[in-house]
Gaussian input, Z-matrix of N, CA and C with variables (Angstrom, degrees):
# hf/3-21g

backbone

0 1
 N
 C     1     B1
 C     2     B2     1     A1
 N     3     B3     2     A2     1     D1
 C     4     B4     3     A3     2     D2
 C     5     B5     4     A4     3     D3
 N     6     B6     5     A5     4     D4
 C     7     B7     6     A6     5     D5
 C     8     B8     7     A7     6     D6
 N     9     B9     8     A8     7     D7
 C    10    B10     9     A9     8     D8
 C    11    B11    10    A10     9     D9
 N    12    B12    11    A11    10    D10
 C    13    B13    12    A12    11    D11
 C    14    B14    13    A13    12    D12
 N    15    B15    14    A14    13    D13
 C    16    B16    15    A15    14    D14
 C    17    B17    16    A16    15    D15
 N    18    B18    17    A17    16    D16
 C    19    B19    18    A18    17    D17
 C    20    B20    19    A19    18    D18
 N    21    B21    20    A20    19    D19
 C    22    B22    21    A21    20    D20
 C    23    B23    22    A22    21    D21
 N    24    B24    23    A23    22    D22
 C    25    B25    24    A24    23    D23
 C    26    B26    25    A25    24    D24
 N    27    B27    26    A26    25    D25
 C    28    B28    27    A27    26    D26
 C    29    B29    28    A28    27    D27
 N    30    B30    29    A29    28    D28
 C    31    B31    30    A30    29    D29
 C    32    B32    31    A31    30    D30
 N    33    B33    32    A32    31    D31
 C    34    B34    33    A33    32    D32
 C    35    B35    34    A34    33    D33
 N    36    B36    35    A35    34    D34
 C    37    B37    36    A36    35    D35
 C    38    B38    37    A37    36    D36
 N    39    B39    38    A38    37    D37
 C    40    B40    39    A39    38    D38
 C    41    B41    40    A40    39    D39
 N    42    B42    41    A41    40    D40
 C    43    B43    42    A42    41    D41
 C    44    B44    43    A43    42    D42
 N    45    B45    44    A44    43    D43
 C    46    B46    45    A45    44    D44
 C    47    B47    46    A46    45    D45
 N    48    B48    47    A47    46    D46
 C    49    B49    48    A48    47    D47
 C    50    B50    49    A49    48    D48
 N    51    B51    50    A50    49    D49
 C    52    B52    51    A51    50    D50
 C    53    B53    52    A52    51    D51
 N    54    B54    53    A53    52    D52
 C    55    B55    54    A54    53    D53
 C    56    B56    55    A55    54    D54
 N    57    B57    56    A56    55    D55
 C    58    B58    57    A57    56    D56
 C    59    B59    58    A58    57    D57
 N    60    B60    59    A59    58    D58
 C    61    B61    60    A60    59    D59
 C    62    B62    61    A61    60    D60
 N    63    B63    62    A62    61    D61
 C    64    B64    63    A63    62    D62
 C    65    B65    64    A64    63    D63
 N    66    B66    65    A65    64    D64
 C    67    B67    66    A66    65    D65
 C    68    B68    67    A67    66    D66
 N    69    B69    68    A68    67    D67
 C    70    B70    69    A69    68    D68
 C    71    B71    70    A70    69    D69
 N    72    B72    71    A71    70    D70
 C    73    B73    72    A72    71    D71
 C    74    B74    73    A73    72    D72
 N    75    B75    74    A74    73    D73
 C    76    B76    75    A75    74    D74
 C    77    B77    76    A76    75    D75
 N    78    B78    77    A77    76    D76
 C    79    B79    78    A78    77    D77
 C    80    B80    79    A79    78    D78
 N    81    B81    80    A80    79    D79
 C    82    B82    81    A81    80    D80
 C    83    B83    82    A82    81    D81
 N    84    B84    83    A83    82    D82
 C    85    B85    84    A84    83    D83
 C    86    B86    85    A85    84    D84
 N    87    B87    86    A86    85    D85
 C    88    B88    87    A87    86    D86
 C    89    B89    88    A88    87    D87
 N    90    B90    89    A89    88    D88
 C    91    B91    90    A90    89    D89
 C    92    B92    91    A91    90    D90
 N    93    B93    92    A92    91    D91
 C    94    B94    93    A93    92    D92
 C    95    B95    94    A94    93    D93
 N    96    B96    95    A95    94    D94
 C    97    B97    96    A96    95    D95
 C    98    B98    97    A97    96    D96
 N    99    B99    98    A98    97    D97
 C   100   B100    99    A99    98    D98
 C   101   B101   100   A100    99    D99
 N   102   B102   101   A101   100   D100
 C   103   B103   102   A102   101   D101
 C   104   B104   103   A103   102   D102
 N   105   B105   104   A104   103   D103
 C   106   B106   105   A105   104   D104
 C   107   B107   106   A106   105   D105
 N   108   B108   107   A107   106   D106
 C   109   B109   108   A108   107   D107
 C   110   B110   109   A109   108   D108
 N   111   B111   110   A110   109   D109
 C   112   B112   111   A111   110   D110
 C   113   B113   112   A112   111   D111
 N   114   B114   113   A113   112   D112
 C   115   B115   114   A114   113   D113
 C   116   B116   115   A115   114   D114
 N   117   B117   116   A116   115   D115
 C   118   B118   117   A117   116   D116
 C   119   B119   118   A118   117   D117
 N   120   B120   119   A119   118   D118
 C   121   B121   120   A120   119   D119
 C   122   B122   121   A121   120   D120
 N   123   B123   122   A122   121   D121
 C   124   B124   123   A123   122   D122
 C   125   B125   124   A124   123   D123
 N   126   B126   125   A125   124   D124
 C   127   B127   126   A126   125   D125
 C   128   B128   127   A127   126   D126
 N   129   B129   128   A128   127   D127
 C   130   B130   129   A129   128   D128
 C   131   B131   130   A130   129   D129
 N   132   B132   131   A131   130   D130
 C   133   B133   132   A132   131   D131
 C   134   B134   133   A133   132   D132
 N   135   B135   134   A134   133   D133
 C   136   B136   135   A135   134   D134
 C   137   B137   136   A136   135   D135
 N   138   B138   137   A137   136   D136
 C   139   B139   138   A138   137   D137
 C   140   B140   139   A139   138   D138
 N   141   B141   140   A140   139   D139
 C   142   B142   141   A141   140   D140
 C   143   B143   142   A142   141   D141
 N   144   B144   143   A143   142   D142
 C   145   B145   144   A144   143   D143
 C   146   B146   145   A145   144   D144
 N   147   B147   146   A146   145   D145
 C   148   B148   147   A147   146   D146
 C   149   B149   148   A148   147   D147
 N   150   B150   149   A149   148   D148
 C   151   B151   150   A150   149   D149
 C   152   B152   151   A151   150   D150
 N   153   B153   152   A152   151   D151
 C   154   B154   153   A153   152   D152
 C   155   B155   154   A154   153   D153
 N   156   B156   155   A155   154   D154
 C   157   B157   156   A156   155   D155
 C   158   B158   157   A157   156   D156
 N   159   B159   158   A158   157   D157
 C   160   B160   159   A159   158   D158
 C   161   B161   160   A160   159   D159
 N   162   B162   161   A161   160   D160
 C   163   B163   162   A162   161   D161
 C   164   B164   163   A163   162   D162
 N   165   B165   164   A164   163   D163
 C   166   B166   165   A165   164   D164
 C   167   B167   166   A166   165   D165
 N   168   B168   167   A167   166   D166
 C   169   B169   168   A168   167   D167
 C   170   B170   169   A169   168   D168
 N   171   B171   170   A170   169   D169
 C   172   B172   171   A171   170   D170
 C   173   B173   172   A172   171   D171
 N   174   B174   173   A173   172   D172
 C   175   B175   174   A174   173   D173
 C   176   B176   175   A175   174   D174
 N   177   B177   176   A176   175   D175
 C   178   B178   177   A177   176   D176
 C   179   B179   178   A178   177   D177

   B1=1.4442
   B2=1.5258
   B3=1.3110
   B4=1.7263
   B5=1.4016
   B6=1.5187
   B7=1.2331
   B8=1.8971
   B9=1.1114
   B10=1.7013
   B11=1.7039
   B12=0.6320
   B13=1.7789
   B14=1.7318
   B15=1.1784
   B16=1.6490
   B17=1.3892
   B18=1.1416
   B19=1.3535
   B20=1.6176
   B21=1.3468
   B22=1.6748
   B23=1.2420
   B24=1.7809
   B25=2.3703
   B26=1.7518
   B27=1.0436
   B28=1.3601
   B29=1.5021
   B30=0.9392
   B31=1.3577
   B32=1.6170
   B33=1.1792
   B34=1.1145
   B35=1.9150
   B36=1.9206
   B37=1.7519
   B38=1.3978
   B39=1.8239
   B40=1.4709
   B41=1.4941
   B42=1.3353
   B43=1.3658
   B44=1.2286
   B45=1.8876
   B46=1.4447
   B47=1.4952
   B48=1.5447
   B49=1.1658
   B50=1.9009
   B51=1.6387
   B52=1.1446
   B53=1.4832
   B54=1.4443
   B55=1.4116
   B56=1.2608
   B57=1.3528
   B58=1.4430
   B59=1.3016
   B60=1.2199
   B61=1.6494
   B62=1.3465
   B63=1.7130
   B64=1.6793
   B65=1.4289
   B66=1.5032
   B67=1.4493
   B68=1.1983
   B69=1.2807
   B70=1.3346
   B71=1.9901
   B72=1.5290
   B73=1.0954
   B74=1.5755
   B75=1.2120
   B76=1.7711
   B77=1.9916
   B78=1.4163
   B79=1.5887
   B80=2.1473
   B81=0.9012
   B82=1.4726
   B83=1.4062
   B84=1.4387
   B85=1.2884
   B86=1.7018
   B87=1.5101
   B88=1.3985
   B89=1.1721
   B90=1.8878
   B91=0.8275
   B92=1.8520
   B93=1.8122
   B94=1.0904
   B95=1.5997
   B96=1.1884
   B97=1.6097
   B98=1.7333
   B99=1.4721
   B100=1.4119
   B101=1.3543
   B102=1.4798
   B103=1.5096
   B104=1.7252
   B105=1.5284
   B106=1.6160
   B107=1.3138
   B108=1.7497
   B109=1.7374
   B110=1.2365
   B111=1.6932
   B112=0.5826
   B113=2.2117
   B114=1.9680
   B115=2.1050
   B116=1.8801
   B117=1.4327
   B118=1.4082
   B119=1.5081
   B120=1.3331
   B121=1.7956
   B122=1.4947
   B123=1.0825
   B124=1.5744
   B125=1.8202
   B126=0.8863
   B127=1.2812
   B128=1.5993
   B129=1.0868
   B130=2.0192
   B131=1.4971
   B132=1.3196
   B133=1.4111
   B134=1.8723
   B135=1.2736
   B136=1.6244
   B137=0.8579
   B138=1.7457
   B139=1.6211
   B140=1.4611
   B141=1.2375
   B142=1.9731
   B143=1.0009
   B144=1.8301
   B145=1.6219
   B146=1.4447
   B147=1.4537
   B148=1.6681
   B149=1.2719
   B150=1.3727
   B151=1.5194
   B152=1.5176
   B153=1.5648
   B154=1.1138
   B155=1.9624
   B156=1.1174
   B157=1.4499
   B158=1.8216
   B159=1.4021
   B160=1.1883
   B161=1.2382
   B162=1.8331
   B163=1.4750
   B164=1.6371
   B165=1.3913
   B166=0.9193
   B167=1.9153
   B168=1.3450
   B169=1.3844
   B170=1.8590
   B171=1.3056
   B172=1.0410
   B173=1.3254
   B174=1.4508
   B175=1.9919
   B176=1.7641
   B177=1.1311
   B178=1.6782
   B179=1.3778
   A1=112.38
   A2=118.58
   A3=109.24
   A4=102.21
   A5=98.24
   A6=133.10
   A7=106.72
   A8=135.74
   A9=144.20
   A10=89.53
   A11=120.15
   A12=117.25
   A13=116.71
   A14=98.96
   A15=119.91
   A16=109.87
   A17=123.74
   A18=116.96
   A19=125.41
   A20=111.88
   A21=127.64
   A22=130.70
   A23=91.44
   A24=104.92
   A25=81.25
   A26=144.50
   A27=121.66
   A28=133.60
   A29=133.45
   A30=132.40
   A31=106.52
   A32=150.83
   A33=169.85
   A34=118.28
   A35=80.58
   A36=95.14
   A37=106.68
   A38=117.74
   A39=96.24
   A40=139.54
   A41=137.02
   A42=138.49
   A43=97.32
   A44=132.68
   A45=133.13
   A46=105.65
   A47=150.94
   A48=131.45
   A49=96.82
   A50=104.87
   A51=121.70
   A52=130.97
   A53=118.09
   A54=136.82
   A55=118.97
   A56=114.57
   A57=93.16
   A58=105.77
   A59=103.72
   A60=140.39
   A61=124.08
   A62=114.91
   A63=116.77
   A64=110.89
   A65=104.98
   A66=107.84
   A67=145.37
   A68=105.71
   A69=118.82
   A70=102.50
   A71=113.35
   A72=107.47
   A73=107.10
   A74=123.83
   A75=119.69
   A76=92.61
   A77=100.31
   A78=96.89
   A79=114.25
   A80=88.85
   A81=89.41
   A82=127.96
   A83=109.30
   A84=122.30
   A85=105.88
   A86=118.80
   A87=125.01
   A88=133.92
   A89=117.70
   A90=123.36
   A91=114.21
   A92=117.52
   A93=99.63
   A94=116.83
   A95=114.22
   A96=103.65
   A97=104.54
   A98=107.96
   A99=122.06
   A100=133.49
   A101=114.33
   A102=108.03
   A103=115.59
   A104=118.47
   A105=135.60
   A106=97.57
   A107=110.38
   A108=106.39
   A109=103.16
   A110=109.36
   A111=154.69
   A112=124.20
   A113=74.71
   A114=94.30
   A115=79.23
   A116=80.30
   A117=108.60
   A118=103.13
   A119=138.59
   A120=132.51
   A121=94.18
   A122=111.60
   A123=146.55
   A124=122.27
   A125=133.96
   A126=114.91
   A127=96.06
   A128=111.77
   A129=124.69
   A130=133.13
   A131=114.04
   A132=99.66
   A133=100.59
   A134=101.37
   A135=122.16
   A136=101.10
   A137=119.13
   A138=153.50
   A139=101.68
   A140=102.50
   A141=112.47
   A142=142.08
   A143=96.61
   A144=115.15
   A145=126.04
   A146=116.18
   A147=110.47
   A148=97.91
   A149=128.84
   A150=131.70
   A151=123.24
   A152=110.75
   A153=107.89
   A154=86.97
   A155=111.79
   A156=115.54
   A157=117.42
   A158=121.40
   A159=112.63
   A160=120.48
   A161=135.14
   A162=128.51
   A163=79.35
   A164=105.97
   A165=131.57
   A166=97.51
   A167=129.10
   A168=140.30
   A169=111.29
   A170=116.78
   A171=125.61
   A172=151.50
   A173=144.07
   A174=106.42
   A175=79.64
   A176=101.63
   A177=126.48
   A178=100.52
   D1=5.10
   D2=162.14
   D3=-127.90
   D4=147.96
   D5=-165.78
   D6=-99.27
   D7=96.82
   D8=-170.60
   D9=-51.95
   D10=158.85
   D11=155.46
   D12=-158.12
   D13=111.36
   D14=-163.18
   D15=-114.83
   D16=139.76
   D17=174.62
   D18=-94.72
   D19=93.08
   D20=173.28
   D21=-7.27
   D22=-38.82
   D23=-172.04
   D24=-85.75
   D25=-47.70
   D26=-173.94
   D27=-66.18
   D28=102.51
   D29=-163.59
   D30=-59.72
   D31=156.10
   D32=-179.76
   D33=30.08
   D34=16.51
   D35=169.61
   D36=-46.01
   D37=113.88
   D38=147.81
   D39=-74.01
   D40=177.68
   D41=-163.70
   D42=-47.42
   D43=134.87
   D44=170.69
   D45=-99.05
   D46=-14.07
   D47=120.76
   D48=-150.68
   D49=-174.67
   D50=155.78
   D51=-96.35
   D52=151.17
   D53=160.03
   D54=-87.43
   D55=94.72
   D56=161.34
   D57=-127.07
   D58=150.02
   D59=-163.90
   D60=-140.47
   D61=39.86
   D62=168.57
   D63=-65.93
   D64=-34.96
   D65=177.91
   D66=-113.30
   D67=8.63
   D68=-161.77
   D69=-170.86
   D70=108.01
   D71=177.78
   D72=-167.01
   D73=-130.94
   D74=169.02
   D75=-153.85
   D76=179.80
   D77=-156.23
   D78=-47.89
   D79=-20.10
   D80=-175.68
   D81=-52.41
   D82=-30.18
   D83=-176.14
   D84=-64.88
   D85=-35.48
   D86=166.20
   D87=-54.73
   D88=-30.38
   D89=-148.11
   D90=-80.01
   D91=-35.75
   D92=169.11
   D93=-93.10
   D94=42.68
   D95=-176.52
   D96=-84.32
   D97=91.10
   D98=145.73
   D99=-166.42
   D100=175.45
   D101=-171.76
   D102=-74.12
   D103=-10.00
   D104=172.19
   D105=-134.22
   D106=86.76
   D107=164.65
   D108=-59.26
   D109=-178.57
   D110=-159.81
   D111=-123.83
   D112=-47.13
   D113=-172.14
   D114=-137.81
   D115=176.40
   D116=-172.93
   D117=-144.30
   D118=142.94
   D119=159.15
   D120=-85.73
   D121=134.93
   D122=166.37
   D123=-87.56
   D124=150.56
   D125=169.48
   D126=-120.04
   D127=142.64
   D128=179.66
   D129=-147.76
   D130=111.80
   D131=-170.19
   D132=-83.55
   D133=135.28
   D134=174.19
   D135=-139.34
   D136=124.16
   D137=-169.05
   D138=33.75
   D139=69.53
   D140=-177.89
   D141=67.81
   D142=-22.17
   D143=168.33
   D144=-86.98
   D145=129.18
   D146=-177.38
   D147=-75.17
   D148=127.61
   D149=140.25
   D150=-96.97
   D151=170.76
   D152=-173.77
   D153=-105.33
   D154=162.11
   D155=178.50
   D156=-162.63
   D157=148.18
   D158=-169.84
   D159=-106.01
   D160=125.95
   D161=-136.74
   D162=-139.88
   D163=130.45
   D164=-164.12
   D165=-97.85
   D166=122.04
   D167=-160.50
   D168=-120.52
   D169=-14.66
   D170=139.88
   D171=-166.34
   D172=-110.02
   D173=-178.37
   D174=-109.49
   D175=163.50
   D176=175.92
   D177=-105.32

């Protein structure tokens, strides 16, 4: 239930913090709970900003 979140354009950046969300989050935090996901969180910088975002790895 936590999510590392590192920023990608920096090369050998370590982790800049965690998410965690066992208890407190909005539907997303549900979404890969299984033993054969489905999605994965990604980390991506879009227009300079790293976000975290959810990438779907195979069909639903």
């Amino acid at each position: 239930m936590v999510l590392d979140f590192y920023r990608p354009d920096i090369i050998n950046e370590p982790v800049i913090c965690q998410v965690y969300c066992e208890k407190k989050g909005n539907w997303v935090r549900l979404v890969n709970h299984s033993c054969k996901p489905c999605a994965r969180f990604v980390i991506k910088v879009v227009s300079g900003k790293a976000r975290a975002m959810l990438q779907v790895i195979r069909d639903i």
